[in-house]
C-alpha positions as CSV (number, residue, x, y, z in Angstrom):
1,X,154.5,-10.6,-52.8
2,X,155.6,-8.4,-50.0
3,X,157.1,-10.8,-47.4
4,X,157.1,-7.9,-44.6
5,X,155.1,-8.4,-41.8
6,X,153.5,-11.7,-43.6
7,X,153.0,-15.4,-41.6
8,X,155.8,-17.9,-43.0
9,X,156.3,-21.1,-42.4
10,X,160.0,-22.7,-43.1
11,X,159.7,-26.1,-43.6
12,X,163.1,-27.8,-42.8
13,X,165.7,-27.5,-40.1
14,X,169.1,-28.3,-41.8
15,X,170.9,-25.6,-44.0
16,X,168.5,-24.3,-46.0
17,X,165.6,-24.2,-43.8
18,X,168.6,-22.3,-40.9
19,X,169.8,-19.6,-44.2
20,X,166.2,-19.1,-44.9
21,X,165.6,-18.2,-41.5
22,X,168.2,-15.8,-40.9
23,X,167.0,-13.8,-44.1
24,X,163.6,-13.8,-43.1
25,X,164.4,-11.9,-40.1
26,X,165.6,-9.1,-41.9
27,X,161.9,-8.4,-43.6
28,X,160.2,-8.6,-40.2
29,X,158.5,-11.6,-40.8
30,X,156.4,-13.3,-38.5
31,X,158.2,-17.3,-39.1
32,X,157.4,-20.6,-38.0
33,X,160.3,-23.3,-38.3
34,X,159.0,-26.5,-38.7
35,X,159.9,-30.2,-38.8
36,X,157.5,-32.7,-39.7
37,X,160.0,-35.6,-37.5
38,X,158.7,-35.0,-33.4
39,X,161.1,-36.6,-32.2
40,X,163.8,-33.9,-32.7
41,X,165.1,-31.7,-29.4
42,X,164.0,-27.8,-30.0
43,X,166.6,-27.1,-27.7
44,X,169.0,-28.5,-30.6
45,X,167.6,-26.7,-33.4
46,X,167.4,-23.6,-31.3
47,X,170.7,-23.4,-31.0
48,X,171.2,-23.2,-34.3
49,X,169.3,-20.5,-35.0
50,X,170.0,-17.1,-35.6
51,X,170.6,-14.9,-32.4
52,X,167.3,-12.6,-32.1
53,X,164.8,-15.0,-33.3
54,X,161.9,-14.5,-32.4
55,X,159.5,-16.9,-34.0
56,X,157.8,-20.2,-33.2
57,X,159.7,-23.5,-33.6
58,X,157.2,-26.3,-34.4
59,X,157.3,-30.4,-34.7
60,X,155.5,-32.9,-36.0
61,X,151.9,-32.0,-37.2
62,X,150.8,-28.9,-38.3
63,X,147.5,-27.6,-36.5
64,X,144.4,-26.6,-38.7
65,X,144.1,-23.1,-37.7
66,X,148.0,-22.4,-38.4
67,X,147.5,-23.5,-41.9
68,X,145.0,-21.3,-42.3
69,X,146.9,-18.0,-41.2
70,X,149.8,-18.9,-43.0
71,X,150.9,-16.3,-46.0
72,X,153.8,-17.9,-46.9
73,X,155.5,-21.4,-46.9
74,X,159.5,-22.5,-47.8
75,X,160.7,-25.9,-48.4
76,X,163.5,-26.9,-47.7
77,X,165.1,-28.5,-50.7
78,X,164.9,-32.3,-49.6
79,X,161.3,-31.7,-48.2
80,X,159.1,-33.5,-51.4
81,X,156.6,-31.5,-52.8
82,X,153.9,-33.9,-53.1
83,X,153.7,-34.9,-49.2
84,X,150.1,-34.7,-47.9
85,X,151.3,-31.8,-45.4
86,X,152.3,-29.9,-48.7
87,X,149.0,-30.6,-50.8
88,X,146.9,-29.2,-48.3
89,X,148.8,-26.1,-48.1
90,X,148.4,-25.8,-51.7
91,X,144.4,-26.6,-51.3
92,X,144.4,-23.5,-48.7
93,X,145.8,-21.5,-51.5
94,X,149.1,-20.7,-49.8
95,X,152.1,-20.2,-52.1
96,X,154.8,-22.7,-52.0
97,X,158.4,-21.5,-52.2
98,X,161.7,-23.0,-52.2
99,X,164.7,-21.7,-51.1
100,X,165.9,-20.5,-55.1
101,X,162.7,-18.6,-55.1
102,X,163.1,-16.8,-51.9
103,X,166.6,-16.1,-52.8
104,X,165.8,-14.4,-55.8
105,X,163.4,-12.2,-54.4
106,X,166.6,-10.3,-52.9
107,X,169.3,-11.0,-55.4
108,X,170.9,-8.3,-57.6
109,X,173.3,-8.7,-60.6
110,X,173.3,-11.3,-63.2
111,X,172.5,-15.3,-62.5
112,X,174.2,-18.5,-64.6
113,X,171.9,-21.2,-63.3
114,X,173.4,-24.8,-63.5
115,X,170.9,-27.8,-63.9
116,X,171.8,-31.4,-64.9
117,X,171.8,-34.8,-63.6
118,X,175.4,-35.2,-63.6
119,X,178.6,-32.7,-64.1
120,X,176.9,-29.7,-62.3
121,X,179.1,-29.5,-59.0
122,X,182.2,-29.3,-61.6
123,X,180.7,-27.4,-64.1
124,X,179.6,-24.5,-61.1
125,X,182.8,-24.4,-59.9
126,X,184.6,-23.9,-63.0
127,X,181.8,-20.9,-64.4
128,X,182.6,-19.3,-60.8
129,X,186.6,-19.3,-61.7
130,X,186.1,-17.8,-65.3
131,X,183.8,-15.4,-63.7
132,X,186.7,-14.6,-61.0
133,X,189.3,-13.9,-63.9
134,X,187.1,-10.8,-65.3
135,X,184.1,-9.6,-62.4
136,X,184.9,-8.6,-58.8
137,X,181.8,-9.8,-57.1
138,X,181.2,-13.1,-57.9
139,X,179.1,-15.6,-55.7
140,X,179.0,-19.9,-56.3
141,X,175.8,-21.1,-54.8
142,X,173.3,-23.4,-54.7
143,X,173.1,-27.0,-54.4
144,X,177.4,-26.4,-54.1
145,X,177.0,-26.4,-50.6
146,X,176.5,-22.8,-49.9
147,X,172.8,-21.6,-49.7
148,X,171.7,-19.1,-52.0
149,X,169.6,-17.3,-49.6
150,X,173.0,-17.6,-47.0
151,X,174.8,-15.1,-49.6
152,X,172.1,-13.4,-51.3
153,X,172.1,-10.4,-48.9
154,X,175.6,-9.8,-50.1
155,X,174.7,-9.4,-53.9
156,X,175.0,-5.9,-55.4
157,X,173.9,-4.8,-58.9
158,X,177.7,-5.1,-60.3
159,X,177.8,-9.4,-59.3
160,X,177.6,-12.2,-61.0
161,X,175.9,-15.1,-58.8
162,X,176.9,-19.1,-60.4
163,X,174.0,-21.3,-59.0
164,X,174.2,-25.3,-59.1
165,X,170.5,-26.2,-59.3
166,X,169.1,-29.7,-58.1
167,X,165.5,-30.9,-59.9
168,X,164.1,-31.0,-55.8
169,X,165.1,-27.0,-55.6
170,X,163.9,-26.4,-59.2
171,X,160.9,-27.8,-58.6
172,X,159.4,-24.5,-56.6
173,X,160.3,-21.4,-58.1
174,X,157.9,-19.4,-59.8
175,X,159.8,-16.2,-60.7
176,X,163.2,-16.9,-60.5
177,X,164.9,-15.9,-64.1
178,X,168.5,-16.4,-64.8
179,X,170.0,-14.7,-67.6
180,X,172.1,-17.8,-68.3
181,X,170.8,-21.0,-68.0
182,X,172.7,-24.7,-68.6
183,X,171.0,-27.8,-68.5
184,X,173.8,-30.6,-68.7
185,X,172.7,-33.8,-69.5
186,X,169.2,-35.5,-68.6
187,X,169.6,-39.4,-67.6
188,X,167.4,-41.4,-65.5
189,X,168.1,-40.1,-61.2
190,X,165.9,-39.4,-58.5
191,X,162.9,-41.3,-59.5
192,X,162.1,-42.0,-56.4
193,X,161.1,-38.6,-55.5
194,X,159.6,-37.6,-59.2
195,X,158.2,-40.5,-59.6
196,X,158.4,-40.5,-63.5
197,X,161.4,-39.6,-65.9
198,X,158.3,-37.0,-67.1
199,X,158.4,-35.4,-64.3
200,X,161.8,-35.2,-63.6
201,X,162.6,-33.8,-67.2
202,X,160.0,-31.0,-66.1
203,X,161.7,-30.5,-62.9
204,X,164.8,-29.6,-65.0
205,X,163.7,-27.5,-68.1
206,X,162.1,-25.8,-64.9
207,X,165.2,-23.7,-65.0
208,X,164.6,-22.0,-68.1
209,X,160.8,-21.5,-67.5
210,X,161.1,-17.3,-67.1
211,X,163.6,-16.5,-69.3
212,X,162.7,-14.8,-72.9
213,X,164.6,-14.0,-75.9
214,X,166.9,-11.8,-74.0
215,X,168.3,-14.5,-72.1
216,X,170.2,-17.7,-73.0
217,X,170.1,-21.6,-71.9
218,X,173.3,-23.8,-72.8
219,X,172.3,-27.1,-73.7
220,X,174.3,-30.3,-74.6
221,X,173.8,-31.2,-78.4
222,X,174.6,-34.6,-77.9
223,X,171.7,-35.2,-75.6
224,X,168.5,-35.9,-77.9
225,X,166.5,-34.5,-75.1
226,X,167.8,-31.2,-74.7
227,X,168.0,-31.3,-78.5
228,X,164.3,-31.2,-78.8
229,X,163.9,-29.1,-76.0
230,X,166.2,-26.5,-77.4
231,X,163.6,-26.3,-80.1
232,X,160.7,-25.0,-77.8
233,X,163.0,-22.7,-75.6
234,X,161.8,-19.3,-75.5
235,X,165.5,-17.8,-74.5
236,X,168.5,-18.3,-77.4
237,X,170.1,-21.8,-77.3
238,X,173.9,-22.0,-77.2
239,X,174.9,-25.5,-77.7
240,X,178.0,-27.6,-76.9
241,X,179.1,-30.9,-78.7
242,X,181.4,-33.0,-77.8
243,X,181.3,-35.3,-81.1
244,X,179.9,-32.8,-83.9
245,X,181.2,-29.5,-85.4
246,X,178.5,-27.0,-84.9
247,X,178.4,-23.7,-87.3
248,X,177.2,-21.9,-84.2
249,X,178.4,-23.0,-80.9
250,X,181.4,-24.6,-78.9
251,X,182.5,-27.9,-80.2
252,X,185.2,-30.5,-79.3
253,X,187.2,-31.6,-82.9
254,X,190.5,-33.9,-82.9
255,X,191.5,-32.5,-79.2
256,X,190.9,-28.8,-79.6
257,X,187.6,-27.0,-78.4
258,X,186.0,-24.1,-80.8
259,X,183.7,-21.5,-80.4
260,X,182.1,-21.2,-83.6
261,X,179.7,-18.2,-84.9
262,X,178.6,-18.5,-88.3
263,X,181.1,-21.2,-89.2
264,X,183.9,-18.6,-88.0
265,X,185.9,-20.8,-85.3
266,X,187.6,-19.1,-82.5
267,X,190.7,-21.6,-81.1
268,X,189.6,-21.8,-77.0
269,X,192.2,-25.1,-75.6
270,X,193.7,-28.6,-76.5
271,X,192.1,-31.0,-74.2
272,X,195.9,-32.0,-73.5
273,X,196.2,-28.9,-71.5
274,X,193.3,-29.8,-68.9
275,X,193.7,-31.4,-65.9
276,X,190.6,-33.3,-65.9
277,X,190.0,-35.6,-68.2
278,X,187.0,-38.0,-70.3
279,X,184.6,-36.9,-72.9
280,X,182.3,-35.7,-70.1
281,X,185.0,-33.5,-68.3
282,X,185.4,-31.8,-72.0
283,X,181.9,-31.5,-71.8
284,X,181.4,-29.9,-68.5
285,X,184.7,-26.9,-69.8
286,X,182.2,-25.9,-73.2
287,X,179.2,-25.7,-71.1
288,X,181.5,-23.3,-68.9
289,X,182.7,-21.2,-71.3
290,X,179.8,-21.0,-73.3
291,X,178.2,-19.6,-69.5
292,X,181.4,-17.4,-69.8
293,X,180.7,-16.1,-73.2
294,X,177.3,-15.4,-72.6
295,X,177.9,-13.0,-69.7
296,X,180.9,-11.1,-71.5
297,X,183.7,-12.7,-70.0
298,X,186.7,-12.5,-73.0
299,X,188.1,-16.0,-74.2
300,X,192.0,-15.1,-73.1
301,X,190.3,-15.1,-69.5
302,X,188.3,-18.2,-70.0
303,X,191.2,-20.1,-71.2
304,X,193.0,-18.7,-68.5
305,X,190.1,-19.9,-66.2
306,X,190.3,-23.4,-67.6
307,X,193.7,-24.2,-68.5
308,X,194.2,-23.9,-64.5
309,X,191.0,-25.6,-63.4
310,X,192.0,-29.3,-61.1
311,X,189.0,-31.7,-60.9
312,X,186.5,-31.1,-57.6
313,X,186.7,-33.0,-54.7
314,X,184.9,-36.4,-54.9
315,X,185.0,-36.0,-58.6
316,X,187.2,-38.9,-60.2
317,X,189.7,-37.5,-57.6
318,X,193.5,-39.4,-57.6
319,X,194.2,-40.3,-54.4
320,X,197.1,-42.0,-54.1
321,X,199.3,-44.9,-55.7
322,X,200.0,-47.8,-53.0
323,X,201.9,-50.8,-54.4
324,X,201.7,-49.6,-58.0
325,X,198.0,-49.5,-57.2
326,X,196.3,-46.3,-58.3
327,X,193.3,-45.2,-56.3
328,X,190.2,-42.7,-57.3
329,X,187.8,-41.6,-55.5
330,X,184.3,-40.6,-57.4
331,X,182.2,-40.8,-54.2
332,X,179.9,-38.3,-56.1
333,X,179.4,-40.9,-58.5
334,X,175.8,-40.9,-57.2
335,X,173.7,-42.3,-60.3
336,X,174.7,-45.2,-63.1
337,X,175.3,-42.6,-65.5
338,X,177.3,-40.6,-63.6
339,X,179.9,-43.8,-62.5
340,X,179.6,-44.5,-66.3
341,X,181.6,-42.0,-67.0
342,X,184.1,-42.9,-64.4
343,X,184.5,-46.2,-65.7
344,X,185.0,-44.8,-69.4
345,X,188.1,-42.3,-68.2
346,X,190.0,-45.2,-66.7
347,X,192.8,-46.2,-68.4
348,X,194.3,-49.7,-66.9
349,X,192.2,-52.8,-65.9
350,X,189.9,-51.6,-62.5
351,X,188.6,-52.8,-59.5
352,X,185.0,-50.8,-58.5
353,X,183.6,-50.3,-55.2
354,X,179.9,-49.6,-55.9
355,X,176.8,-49.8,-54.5
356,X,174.5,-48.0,-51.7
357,X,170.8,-46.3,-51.3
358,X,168.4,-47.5,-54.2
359,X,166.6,-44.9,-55.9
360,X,165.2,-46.7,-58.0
361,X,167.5,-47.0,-61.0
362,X,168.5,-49.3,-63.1
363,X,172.3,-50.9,-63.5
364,X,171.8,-52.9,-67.0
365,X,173.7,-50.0,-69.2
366,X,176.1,-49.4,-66.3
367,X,177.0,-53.0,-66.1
368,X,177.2,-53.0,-70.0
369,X,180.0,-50.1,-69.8
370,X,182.2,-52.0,-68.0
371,X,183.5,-53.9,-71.4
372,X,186.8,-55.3,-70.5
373,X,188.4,-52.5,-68.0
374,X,186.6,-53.8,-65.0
375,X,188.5,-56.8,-63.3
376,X,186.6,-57.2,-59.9
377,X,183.3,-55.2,-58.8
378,X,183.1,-55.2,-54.9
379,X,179.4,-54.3,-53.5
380,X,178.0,-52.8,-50.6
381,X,175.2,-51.0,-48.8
382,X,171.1,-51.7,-49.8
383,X,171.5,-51.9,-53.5
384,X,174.4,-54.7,-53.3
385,X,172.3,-57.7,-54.3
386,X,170.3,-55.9,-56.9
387,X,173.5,-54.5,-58.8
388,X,175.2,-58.4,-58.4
389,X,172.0,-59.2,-59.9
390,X,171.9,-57.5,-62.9
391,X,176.1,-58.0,-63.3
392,X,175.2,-61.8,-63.6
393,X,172.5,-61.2,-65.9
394,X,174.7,-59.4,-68.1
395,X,177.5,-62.3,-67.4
396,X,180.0,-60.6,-65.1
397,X,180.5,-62.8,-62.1
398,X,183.6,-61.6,-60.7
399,X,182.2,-60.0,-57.7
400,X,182.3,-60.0,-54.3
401,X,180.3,-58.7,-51.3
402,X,181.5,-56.3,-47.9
403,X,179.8,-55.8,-45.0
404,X,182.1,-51.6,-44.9
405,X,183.7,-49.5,-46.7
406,X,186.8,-50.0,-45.5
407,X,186.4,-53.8,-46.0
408,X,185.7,-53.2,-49.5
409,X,189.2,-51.1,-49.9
410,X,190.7,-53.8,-47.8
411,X,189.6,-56.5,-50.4
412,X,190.7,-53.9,-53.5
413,X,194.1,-53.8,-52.2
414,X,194.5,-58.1,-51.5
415,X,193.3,-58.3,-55.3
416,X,195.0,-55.3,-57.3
417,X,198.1,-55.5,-59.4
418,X,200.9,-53.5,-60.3
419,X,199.2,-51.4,-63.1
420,X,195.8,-51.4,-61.5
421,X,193.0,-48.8,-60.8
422,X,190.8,-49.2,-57.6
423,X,188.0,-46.9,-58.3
424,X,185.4,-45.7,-55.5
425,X,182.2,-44.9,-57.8
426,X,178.9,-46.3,-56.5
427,X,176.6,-45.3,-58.9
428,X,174.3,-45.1,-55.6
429,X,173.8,-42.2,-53.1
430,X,175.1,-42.6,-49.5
431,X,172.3,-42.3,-47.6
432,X,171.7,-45.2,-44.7
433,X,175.9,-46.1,-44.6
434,X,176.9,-42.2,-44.9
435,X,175.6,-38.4,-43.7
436,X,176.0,-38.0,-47.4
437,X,179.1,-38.7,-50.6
438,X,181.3,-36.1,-48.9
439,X,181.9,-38.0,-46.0
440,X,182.0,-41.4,-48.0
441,X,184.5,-40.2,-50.5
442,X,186.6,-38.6,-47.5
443,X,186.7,-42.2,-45.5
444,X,187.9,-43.8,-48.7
445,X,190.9,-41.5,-49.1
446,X,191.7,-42.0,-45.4
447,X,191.2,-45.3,-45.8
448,X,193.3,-45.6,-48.6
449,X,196.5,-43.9,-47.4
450,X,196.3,-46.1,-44.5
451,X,197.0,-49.4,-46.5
452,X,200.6,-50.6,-45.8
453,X,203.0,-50.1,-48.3
């Protein structure tokens, strides 16, 4: 399609539907912003907007005859695909976008695409430092934090663009073809928008849909899944294992990772000489370098890449140590599998903050994970009673409720002891307490360092 000239609606007034906006404008376009909430100010969202725009800003319900002149829609990412609004723009025949496809219908260069329910933020950012050590043009988008259609303009036929991928953004493309693909893991998230695990699963393989034999998707061999999957894939499957030797792949054996090719192994790191750590951290650096093998980067550089790679932001983050009290914060803990994995890489007997906005999982085999490392589990926000719930079931009983955040570290620092972990990792998202786990994870820190010594 040749957006130029055509009707398009954006649907969505926070960072995506803005970036999508401002690169409309340079095809001429004729756009519509729209929001399907009334009550927001157009004074507000024009303000936002690009200077020189000159199309129509629109709230609440979309008239009939605007529907049926429309060439064009974009959804925003957190818009869901199957709201009423959206079903009869499909029964008017008008092609349905997100902000991945729109992207890609300027970008230049080669793509790694990065899809998963947990590890992807990490995994992104480490692909875009191995990329750094060998290309000069090298752009981290996505579901990151930095829109893919805010940077596209600036791709060239010499860059490499890294893209984290969310199931909700996956879930419209129709052209978009990487020529690397990774899909993580695949555990239970986000039901509450797909509905089913199905469709979720769909939502994610979703990201390998275009490519062909040319191409490759990165899969984890440990995840019987992606396993099967990898069997129906079109593209070449480069798998990573964290607790099996593969004769083609990258593999984690007795604290050294290999790249193996025909059974000839290629030495890549000792886990010793990370600086994150737990099996899924390993994990998240073979995806990466398999990504950076795929697009030519040389193993010196991705050791290179690695070797100096400090965990993200939010990520089981250290904090501080109050009291001989060490803190973490794993605010993007956002799921029971993820916080799982938390709980596994602690070391010394923990007290867990958890808890937030339900969607709709389950806390039996997060509960179940705690074994004997998890003293005291402190709950807040909507999902508090449910998780105690299902800790009692299970027969954990040390818990106790808070109304805050801060009450919750307040409580964690009256029960530690020398030798103790406090761990932030909700297995919830932050939605209704928080604007989202960036600004959760950033009032635990401050709250932290503001306990008295």
């Amino acid at each position: 399609m040749d957006i130029k000239h055509k009707k398009v609606l954006v649907f969505g007034t926070g960072i995506s539907g803005m970036a999508a906006v401002k690169l409309l404008q340079q095809t001429e376009a004729d756009i519509t912003l729209y929001d399907g909430n009334a009550n927001l100010n157009k004074e507000d969202i024009a303000a936002k907007l690009p200077i020189g725009f000159k199309g129509n800003i629109l709230l609440g319900e979309i008239p009939e005859n605007l529907l049926k002149q429309l060439d064009l829609a974009i959804l925003s990412p957190g818009v869901p695909t199957d709201l009423e609004i959206v079903n009869k723009m499909r029964n008017n025949q008008i092609p349905i976008w997100g902000e991945i496809e729109l992207a890609y219908y300027f970008s230049k260069g080669k793509i790694a695409a990065i899809t998963g329910t947990n590890g992807k933020t990490t995994t992104t950012t480490l692909v875009g430092e191995i990329m750094r050590t060998y290309y000069n043009s090298v752009f981290v988008v996505g579901n990151i934090g930095v829109p893919y259609t805010e940077m596209v303009l600036n791709t060239t036929e010499d860059s490499i663009t890294v893209a984290e991928m969310s199931s909700f953004q996956l879930e419209t493309i129709h052209k978009f073809k990487p020529d690397v693909s990774a899909i993580l893991n695949i555990t239970p998230d986000h039901l509450n928008r797909h509905h089913t695990m199905e469709k979720y699963i769909e939502a994610k393989v979703n990201i390998s849909a275009n490519q062909d034999q040319n191409d490759v998707c990165v899969l984890n061999y440990e995840d019987n899944t992606l396993r099967e999957i990898g069997k129906k894939l079109k593209t070449k499957v480069f798998f990573f294992s964290s607790l099996h030797s593969l004769d083609n792949g990258i593999y984690l054996e007795e604290d050294n990772i290999y790249y193996s090719v025909d059974k000839n192994r290629t030495y890549i790191c000792n886990i010793h000489e990370l600086n994150i750590f737990g099996r899924h951290s390993y994990e998240n650096v073979m995806a990466a370098a398999a990504i950076g093998i795929s697009l030519g980067v040389p193993i010196d550089c991705i050791r290179k890449a690695i070797i100096n790679f400090v965990a993200v932001e939010h990520r089981i983050e250290f904090v501080t140590t109050k009291n001989g009290v060490t803190y973490y914060n794993d605010s993007k803990g956002t799921n029971p599998d993820a916080s799982m994995k938390a709980i596994e890489s602690m070391q010394t007997p923990t007290l867990l903050i958890a808890g937030g906005y339900d969607k709709g999982s389950d806390f039996d085999d997060w509960v179940e994970a705690f074994g004997n490392k998890i003293r005291y589990l402190v709950l807040l926000g909507q999902t508090r009673d449910k998780i105690a719930a299902t800790a009692r079931r299970h027969g954990f009983n040390n818990i106790i409720m808070a109304e805050s955040l801060l009450e919750a570290v307040e409580i964690c620092a009256g029960k530690a002891n020398q030798g103790d972990s406090v761990l932030l990792s909700p297995a919830c998202a932050s939605w209704g307490m928080f604007k989202n786990y960036e600004e959760r994870g950033s009032l635990f820190k401050e709250y932290v360092k503001n306990l008295k010594n």
